[in-house]
C-alpha positions in Angstrom: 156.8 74.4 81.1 153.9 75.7 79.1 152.1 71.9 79.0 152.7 71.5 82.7 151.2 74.6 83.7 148.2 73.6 80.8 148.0 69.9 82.3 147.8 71.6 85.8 144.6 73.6 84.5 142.7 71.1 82.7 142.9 68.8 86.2 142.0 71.6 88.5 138.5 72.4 85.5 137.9 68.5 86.2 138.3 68.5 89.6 136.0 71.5 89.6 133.4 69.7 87.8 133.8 66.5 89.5 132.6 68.5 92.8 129.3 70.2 91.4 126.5 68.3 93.5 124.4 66.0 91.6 121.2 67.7 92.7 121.8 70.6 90.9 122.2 68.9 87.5 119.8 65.9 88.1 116.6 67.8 89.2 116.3 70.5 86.3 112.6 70.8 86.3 110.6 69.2 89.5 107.3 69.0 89.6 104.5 70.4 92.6 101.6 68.6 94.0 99.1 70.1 96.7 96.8 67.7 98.2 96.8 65.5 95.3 96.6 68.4 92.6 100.0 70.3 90.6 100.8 73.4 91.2 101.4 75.1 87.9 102.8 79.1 86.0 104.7 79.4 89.2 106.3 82.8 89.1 109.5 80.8 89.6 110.0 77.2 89.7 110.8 75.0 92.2 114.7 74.0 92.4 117.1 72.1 94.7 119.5 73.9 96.7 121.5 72.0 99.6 119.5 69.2 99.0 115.9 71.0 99.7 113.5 71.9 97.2 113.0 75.5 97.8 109.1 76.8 96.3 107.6 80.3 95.8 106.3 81.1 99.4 103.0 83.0 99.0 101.7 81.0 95.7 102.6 77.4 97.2 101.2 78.0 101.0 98.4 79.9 99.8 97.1 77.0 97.8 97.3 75.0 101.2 95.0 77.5 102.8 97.8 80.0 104.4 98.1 83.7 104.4 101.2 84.9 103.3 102.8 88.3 103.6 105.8 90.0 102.9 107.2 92.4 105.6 110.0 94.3 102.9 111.4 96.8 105.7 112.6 93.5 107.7 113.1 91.1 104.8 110.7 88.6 106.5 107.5 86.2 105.1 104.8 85.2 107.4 103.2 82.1 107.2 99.4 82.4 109.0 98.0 78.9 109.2 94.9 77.7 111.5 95.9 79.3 114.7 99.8 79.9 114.2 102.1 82.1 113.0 105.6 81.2 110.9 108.1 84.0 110.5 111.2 83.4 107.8 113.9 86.0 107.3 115.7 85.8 104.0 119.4 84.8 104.2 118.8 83.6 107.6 118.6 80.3 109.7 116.7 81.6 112.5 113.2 81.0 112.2 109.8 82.3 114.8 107.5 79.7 115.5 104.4 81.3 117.9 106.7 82.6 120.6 109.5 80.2 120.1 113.1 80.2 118.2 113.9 77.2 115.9 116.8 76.9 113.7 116.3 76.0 110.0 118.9 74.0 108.2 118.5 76.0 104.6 117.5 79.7 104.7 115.2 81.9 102.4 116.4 83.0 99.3 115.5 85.7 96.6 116.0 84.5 92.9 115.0 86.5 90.7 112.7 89.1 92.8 110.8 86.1 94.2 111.6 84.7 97.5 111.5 80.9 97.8 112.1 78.8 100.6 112.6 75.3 101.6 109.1 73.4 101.6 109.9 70.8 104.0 110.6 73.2 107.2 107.4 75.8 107.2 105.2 72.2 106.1 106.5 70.5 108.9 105.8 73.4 111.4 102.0 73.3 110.7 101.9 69.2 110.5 101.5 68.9 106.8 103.3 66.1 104.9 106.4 66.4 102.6 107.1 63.2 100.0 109.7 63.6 97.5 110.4 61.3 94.3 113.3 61.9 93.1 112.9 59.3 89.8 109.9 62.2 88.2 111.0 64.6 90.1 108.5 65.8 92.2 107.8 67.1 95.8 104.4 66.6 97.2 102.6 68.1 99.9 99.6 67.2 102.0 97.6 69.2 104.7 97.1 67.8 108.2 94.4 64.9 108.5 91.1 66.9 110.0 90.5 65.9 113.6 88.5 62.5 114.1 86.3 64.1 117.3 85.1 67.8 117.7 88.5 69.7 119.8 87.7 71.2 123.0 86.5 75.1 122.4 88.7 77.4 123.3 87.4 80.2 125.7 86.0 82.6 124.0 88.1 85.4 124.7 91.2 83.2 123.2 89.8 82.2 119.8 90.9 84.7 117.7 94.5 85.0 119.4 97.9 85.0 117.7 100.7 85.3 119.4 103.3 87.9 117.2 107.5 87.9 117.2 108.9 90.9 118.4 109.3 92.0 114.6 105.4 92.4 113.8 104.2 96.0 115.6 101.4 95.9 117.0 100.2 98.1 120.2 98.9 96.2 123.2 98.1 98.4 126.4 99.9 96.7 129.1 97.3 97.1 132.3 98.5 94.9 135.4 96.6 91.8 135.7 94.9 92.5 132.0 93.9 88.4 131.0 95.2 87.6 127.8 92.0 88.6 125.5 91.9 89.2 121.7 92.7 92.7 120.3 89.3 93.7 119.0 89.1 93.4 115.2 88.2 95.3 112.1 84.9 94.8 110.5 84.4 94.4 106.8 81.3 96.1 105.7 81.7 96.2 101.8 78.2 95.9 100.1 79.5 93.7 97.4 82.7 91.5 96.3 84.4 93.2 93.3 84.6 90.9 90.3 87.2 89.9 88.3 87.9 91.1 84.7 90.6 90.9 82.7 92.4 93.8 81.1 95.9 95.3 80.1 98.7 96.1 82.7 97.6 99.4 84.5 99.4 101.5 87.1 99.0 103.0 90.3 99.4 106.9 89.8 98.1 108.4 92.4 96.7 107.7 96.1 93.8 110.4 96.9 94.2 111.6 101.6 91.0 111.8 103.5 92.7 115.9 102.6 91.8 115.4 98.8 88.7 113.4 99.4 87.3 115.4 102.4 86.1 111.7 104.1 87.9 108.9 105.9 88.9 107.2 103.0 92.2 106.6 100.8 91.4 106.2 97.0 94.2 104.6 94.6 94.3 106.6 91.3 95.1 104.0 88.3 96.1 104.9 84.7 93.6 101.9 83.3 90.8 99.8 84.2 91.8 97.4 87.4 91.5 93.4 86.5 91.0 92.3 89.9 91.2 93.4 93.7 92.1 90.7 96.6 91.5 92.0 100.2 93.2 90.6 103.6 92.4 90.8 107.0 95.5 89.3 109.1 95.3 88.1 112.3 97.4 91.5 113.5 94.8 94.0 112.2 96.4 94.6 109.0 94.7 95.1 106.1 96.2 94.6 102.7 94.9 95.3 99.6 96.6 93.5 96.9 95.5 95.3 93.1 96.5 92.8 90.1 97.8 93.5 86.7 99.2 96.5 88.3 102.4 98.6 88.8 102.9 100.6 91.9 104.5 104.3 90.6 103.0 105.4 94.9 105.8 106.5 96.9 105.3 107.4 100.7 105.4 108.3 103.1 101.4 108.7 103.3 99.6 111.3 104.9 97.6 109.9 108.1 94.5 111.4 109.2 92.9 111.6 112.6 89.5 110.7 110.9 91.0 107.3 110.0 91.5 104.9 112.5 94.8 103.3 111.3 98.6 103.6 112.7 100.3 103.3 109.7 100.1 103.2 105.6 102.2 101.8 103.1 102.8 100.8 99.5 104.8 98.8 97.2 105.3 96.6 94.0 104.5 93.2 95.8 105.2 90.8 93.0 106.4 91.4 89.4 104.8 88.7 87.6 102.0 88.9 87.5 102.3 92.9 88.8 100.7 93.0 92.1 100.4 96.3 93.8 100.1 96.1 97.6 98.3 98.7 99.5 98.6 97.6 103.8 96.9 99.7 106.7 97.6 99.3 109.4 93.8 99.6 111.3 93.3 100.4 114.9 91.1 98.8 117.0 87.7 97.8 115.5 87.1 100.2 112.7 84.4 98.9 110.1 86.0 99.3 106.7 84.7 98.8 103.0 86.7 98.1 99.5 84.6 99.5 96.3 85.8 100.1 93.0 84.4 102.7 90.7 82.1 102.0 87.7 85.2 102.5 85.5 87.1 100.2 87.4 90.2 103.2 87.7 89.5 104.4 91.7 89.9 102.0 93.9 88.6 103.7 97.6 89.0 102.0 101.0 86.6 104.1 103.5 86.4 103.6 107.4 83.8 104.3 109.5 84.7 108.3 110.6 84.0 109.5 113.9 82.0 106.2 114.8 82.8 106.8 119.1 80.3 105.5 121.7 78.2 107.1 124.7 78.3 105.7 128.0 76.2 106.1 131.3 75.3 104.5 134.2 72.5 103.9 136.3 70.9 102.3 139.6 67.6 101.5 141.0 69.0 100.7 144.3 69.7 97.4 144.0 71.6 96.7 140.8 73.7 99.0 138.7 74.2 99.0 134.5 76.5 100.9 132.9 75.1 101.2 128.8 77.7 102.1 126.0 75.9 103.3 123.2 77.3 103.5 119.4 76.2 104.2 116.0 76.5 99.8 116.6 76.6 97.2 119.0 79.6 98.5 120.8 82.6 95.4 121.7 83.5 95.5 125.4 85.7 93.1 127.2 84.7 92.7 130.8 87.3 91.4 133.5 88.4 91.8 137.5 90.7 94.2 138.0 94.1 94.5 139.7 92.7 94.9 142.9 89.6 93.0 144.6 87.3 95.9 144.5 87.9 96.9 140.4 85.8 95.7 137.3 87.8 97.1 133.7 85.2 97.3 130.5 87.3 97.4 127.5 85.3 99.3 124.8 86.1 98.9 120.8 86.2 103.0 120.3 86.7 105.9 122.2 84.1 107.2 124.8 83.4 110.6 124.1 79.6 111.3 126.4 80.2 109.5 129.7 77.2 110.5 131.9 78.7 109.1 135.4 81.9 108.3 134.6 84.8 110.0 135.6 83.3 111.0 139.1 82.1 109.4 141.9 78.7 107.5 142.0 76.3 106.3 144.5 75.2 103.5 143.3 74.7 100.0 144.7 77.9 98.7 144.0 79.5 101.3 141.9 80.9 104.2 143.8 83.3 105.7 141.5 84.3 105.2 137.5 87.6 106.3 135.6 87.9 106.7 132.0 90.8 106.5 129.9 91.5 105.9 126.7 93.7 102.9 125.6 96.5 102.6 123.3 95.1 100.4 120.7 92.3 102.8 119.7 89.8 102.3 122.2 88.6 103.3 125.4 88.9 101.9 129.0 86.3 102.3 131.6 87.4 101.3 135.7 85.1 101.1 137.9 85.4 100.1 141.8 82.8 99.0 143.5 82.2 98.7 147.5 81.6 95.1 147.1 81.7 92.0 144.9 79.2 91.8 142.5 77.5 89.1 139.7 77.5 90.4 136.4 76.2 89.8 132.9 75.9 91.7 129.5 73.2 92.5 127.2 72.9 93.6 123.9 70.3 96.2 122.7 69.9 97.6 118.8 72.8 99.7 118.8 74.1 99.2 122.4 75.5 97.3 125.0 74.7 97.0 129.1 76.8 95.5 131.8 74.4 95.2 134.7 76.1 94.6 138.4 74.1 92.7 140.9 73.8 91.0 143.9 74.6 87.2 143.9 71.8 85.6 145.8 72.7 81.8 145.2 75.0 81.1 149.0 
């Protein structure tokens, strides 16, 4: 009896064993080629699973030209290449593809605090090319041929649009009518790039408020010299700081101020090897921002412009009207038709806070009343209805911007 019930096991161990798929066992170590060039000290290799080579996600795409980013509240990467946007959840089939669902056939996967997924799908979503030889092993992937002619431009209110899944927040004012323009975007002032040196493994201690630092700033306390700073300015209006050789000790959440012109802060350990810190903010609107590290390389201090609103007023001579918005820069406006025939809406990059005319009604030549408000994403809106239809144009002075209204004399 004893035997049988032995015999029994040995053939149900070989039967086992006899249904392990060959993949796993025949492509131990599998080579990576981008564009002709390997892909080495991966965090994690690449491996077969399901008969798809699944890759590190930021380190692969990232030497194709993507921006990748880790969202860890929803599990998700997304995948920012030319004008599109990729979003893979981890453990999950279902896939965002700029505004439509796809199904993948292998889904994300964590091993070993490093999330890896297939290389064929996301590659094959932004037109690269995927060739596998299975007698070196090794996968290969090639970015999309450059066009042969010059495309069509886009209008130039569309160029800078992504369109976002449901998942990514971002604020959008929903006016009736509003054309489909680009949120406006923050601007990178820094004086100069930090450079790259290499030191020990430091850690993130501390992270200074605009309340410590008595500015519209945020400064990241480190225990050591820093070896090296990356900075990121998605498509979305996020801006992530990634700090290497580091270990994030931060905890939220962080304390926002209204002298800061972001929506939301956060922290965490982003990879473990190497240690990567993150640091995202979330910016509103069109704030200018700068990334400088101190002279002993242990403060690292993201400022934003503080308090940087614009004046407004408007004018006639009779026969034309100009409304100028004035900043401490060139304000950004957007300038469309309204909902109704008689309505012109200026979309300004910062709050109005002087409006000399607006907000009452005016006798101008077109312009006989203006309404200010101020718009969700961190900037203001002026509305203005005229008695007729006008023709319009923008200028640009040193540190301002007029919309001038006029009478169309072409029949």
């Amino acid at each position: 009896m004893k035997r049988s019930a032995l015999f029994i096991l040995i053939i149900s161990v070989f039967s086992f064993q006899l249904h392990i798929p060959a993949s796993a066992a025949q492509y131990e170590h599998i080579l990576l080629y981008v564009d002709g060039r390997e892909i080495t000290n991966l965090p994690e290799p690449p491996f077969m699973y399901n008969d798809r080579v699944l890759v590190p996600a930021r380190e692969v795409f990232e030497s194709a030209g993507a921006i990748v980013t880790w969202e860890e509240s929803t599990q998700q990467v997304l995948i920012f290449y030319n004008a599109s946007l990729l979003v893979l959840t981890v453990n999950s089939n279902n896939a965002w593809l700029d505004g439509s669902d796809i199904k993948m056939d292998v889904p994300p996967l964590i091993k070993n605090n490093k999330v890896m997924i297939p290389l064929r799908f996301p590659a094959e979503c932004f037109n690269f090319e995927v060739d596998w030889n299975g007698r070196v092993p090794a996968a290969y992937l090639f970015s999309p041929e450059p066009p042969l002619a010059e495309p069509t431009p886009l209008p130039a209110e569309n160029i800078n649009e992504v369109i976002l899944p449901p998942e990514v927040d971002i604020i959008v004012d929903d006016a009736p009518n509003e054309p489909a323009v680009a949120p406006f975007k923050a601007i990178d002032i820094s004086e100069r790039e930090i450079p790259a040196v290499q030191f020990g493994t430091a850690t993130i201690t501390d992270l200074l408020t605009p309340h410590d630092l008595n500015m519209a700033a945020y400064t990241a306390v480190s225990s050591g010299p820093i070896s090296e700073v990356q900075k990121t300015l998605l498509p979305d209006n996020r801006l992530i700081i990634d700090i290497y050789n580091a270990l994030n000790r931060l905890e939220g959440p962080f304390d926002l101020h209204g002298s800061v012109p972001i929506s939301g802060l956060r922290a965490s350990q982003f990879m473990d090897y190497p240690s990567v810190t993150r640091i995202v903010f979330d910016v509103t609107g069109a704030a200018e921002y700068s990334v400088m590290l101190s002279d002993d390389r242990t403060r690292l201090t993201v400022s934003f412009e503080q308090n940087g609103m614009n004046e407004s007023r408007i004018t006639s001579n009779g026969v034309s009207d100009s409304l100028t918005i004035t900043g401490s820069r060139v304000p950004l406006v957007q300038v469309y038709p309204g909902d109704l025939p008689n309505q012109f809406i200026i979309n300004v990059d910062k709050p109005v806070f002087s409006a000399d005319g607006v907000g009452s009604y005016f006798n101008g030549a077109f312009i006989n009343q203006a309404e200010y408000s101020e718009t969700p994403n961190g900037g203001g809106r002026i509305l203005l209805y005229l008695n007729e239809i006008p023709s319009f144009n923008v200028t640009e002075g040193i540190n301002s911007v007029t919309v001038n209204f006029y009478k169309n004399t072409i029949l």
